[in-house]
Each structure stands twice: as C-alpha cells, then as structure tokens.
N, C-alpha and C positions, 0 to 999 in steps of 0.2 A: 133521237135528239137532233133540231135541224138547227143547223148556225142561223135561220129566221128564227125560232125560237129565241136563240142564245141573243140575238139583238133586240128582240124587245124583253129580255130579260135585264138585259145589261141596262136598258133606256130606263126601265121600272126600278135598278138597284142604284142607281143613281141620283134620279129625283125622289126615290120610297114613294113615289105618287103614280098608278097609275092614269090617270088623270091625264097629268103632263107628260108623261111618256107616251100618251096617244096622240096626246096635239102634236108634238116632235115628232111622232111618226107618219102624222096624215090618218089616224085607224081613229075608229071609234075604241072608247073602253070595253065592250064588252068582246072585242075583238080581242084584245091585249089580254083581257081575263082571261079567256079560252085557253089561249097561246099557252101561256103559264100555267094553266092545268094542266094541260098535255105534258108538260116539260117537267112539274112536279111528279106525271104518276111515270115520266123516264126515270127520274133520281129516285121514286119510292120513299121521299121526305117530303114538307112541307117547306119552299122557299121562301117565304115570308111570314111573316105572324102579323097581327092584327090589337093594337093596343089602345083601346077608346077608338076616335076616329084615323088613330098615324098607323101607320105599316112600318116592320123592321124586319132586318134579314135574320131569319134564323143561324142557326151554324153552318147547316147545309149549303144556305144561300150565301154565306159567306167564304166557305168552298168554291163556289162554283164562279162566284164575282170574278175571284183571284183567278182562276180558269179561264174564263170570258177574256180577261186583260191580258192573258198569256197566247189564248187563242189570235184574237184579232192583231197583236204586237206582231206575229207571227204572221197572217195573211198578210197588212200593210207592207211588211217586208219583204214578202213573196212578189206582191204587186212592184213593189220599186224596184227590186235585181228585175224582174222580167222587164220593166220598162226599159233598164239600164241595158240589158242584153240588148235589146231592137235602137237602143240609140235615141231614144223617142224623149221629148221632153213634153208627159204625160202623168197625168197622174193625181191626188190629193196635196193640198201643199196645206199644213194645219200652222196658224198664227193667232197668236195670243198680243192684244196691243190695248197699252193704258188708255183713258178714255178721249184723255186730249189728240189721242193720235187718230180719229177718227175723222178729222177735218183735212186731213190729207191721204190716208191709206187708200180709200176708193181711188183715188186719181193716179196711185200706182200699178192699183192692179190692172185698172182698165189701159194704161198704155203698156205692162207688161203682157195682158192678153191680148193686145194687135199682134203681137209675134208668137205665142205661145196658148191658141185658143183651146186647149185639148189638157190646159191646168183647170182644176179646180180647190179654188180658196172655199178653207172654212176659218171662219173669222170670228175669234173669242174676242168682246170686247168688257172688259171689267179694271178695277183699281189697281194700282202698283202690289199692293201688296196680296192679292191674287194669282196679280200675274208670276211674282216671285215662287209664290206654292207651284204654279203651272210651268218654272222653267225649272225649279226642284228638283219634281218629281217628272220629268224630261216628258210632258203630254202636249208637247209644241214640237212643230219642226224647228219656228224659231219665234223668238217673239221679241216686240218693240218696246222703248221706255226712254223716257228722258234723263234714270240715272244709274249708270251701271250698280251693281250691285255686290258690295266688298265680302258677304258670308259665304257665297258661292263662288268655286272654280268655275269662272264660264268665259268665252270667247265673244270677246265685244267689239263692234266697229262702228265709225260715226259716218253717217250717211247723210244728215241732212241736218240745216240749222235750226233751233231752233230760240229765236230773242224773246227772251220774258218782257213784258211791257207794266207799266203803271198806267191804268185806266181809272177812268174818273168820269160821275155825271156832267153833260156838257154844262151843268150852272155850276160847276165846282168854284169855290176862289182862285184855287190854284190853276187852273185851266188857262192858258196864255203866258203864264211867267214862265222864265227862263232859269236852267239851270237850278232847281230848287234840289236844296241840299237833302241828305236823308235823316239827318237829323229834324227838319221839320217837316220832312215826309213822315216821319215816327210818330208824330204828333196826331194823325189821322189814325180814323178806326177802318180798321182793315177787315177786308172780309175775304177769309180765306179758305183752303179746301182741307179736307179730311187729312187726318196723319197719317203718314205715310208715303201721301202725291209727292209726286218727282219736282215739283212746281213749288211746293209748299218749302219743299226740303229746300230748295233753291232761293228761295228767297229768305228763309231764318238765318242760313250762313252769310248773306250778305248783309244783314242787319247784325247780326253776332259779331262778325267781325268788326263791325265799327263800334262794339259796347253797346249800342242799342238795342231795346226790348219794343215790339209794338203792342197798338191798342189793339187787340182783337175783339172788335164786334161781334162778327159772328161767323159759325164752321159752317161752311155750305159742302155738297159732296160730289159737286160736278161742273166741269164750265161755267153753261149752261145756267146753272143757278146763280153763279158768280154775277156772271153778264147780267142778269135781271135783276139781281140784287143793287149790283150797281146802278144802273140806269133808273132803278125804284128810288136813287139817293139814299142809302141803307151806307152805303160808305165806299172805300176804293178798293182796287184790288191791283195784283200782280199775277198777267197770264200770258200764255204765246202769243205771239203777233197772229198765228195764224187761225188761232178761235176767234178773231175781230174782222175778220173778211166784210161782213156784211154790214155787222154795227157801224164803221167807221165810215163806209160811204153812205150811210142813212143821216151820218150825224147824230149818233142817238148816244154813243159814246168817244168819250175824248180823251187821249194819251196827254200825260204829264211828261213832261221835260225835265228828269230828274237824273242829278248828277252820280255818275257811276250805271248807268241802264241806257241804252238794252242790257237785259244780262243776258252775255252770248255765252249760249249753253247750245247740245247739239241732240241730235235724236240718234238712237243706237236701237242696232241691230244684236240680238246674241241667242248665244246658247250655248249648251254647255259642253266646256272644253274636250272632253270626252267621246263626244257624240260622233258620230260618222252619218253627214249630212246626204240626202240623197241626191240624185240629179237634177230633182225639181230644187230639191233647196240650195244648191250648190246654184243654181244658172238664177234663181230668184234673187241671191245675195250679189251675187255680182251684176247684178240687175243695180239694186241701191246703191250700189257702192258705183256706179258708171252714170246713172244715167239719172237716180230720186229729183237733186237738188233740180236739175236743168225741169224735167217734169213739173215739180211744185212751183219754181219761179214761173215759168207760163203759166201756168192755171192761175195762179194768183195774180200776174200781171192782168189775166183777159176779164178776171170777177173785178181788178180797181178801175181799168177802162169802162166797164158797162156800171 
C-alpha cells in the first residue's frame, strides 16, 4: 500500500467519481482504475461498489477514507513542525473564502508572496454556508467571510472593509437623486443572492430594522449574476463596492444615494478558537491584519485611475 495509492484513493472517495479525480490529478482514468485495484487486492475487499452508473464506498472503503484523513492530518503536521524547526516560512497555507471575497484575495496573495515565495495557497472558493461546514469540521487553515459566525467557537478578526452598496441600471429613476430614503428604496424589486450570503444577511437586518419587508424579484447565486441581472434592468441590488471595480468605470452600472449606506460592514479572518495555527498561518494572519487594507486600497485606486 503506497500513500500514491492512498491519494488517488482519497481524490476518488471524495468526488465517488473517478472521472473527476483524474482531471484533479492530471492522470487519465484508466490510470486511477489501476491504482485502485492494486490498493483493493492490498485491503483483500472491494473499496467501492458500483450502483447503475454512481459509485459508493463500501464499508471497507469507508474504513480506509477515515484512515486516509488520519494519515495525511498527520503528514501536513509533520511537514509544518519540520518547517517550524528550520524557521522557514514554507509550506501549504489551505483557505476557504465566500465568493465575493474573490475580487480581492488574489491581490493578497501575490503581495504576500513578494516576501514569502516558498508559500503555497490552495484556495477553496464556495458559499458561506459551505464555507461554515469547511471551518466546522476544521479543513481550512483559515478561512474568510463577511459574517462571523454565532454557532461556532471560532477566533475572528476584521482585516479589511467592506461597504455594501445600492446599484442600479444607469436609466434607473432613481439614479441622480439624493438622499433617497429606504422606505422608498422598499418599493423596488430587489435582486438578491441565495440564503445564507453574508451580503444577503446584511442587507434584511437593515430593512428589518426599520419595519420594512422588500419586493424580491428574484434569487440569483453569485455577484456575478447580480451585476448582470441588474444592468439587464431585471431590478436593484445590494453588493460590495469592491465586486463594482469595473462596472462603474464603464458606466454600465450606477450607485443609488441612499440614506443610511454604505453599510459598513468588514471582511474577517477566523478559525476555530481551538486550533493551533502554524507558522505559515500565524505570519499570513498578521500579514491581513498589517498590511490587507493598505494592499486593496492601491489596487483599487490604480483599477479607478485606468
């Protein structure tokens, strides 16, 4: 049994696809088959079964998953003390961040790797309520969001701002007035993101609070869709200043003037209170916590110059 084995075992009990565990790997399928034969006549069971066209793990294979997780937890940690012995800031740095955080995380890592070329990011990008499962069950070193999280004991810091905006297609009525209250902000159909978004959550507490209920339009499940939804005239929305980089020096969409917004909210860093962060994670937090804000404000001053 070769720990190659055990990682395209692991890549296969994960997706139940070999398929997608060979694109992940760079191998062909029938490579990965092999593998796993081999690793089957090691255990003397079958590690997966086969049901129409899905694959599931046996009992075996579900033995051995838990073993995999046990194994690799174990080398990952071997590799971080031996880094920490040499003093070296080296290593895997694993980050889970909601989707809006994708419009600035690249511009941290790369002025974190001018002094630290010898890190490597692996970067999970999925929903808040994903990311929540992935700081759960502790499979981040740390991970980002825009709302801490009240079910979990976890270790939260705010690194960076982040202002909610009211966008709108530029032939809105509303587009030029001043000061427009949220009461007849209410009165628009809002297009908003999936339950759960840090975004989402953030803007029904600011309507809650004043008694107001909005028209929702309709649930989109990403920026992304948001933005195009708007600018199609589909209705308005509420999103970070910094998913609008582009849009708003194109002119293609236009911020509402409305009383009580920006909502200053902020971008967090966590994980769970428990954990014992490594050297890479320890120098990358204090990395956000010194130097994010200064990072993002240039990068977004030199995208509103050009």
């Amino acid at each position: 049994m070769t720990l190659r084995q055990l990682t395209l075992f692991k890549a296969v009990a994960q997706h139940l696809s070999f398929t997608r565990a060979a694109a992940e790997l760079c191998l062909t399928q029938p490579a990965v088959s092999i593998q796993i034969k081999q690793l089957e006549g090691h255990v003397g069971m079958p590690l997966f079964e086969q049901v129409g066209k899905r694959i599931f793990l046996t009992d075996a294979g579900r033995e051995l998953y838990v073993a995999c997780g046990d194994i690799f937890t174990r080398l990952d940690a071997l590799e971080i003390s031996l880094n920490e012995l040499q003093g070296s800031i080296r290593g895997q740095l694993k980050i889970s961040v909601v989707t809006t955080a994708t419009y600035f995380i690249p511009y941290l890592f790369q002025a974190f790797l001018q002094n630290y070329p010898d890190v490597h990011f692996t970067l999970n990008v999925t929903n808040r309520t994903h990311v929540l499962e992935r700081l759960a069950s502790n499979e981040d070193d740390l991970v980002i969001m825009g709302q801490v999280p009240e079910q979990l004991h976890v270790t939260a810091h705010q690194f960076l701002k982040n202002p909610l905006v009211v966008l709108a297609p530029p032939q809105h009525p509303l587009v030029g007035k001043s000061d427009i209250s949220l009461e007849r902000l209410a009165k628009e159909n809002f297009l908003i993101r999936e339950v759960g978004s840090g975004t989402r959550l953030a803007m029904e507490r600011c309507f809650t609070a004043s008694n107001l209920e909005l028209s929702t339009e309709m649930v989109l499940g990403s920026s992304e869709a948001i933005k195009h939804g708007v600018m199609a005239g589909l209705g308005i929305s509420v999103l970070s200043l910094y998913t609008l980089t582009l849009e708003l020096a194109a002119g293609t969409i236009k911020l509402l003037d409305v009383k009580d917004f920006p909502l200053n909210r902020h971008w967090y860093v966590a994980y769970l209170s428990d954990k014992k962060l490594s050297l890479v994670a320890r120098t990358f937090l204090e990395f956000l916590l010194s130097s994010a804000q200064d990072v993002v404000q240039e990068v977004y001053q030199l995208e509103n110059e050009r």
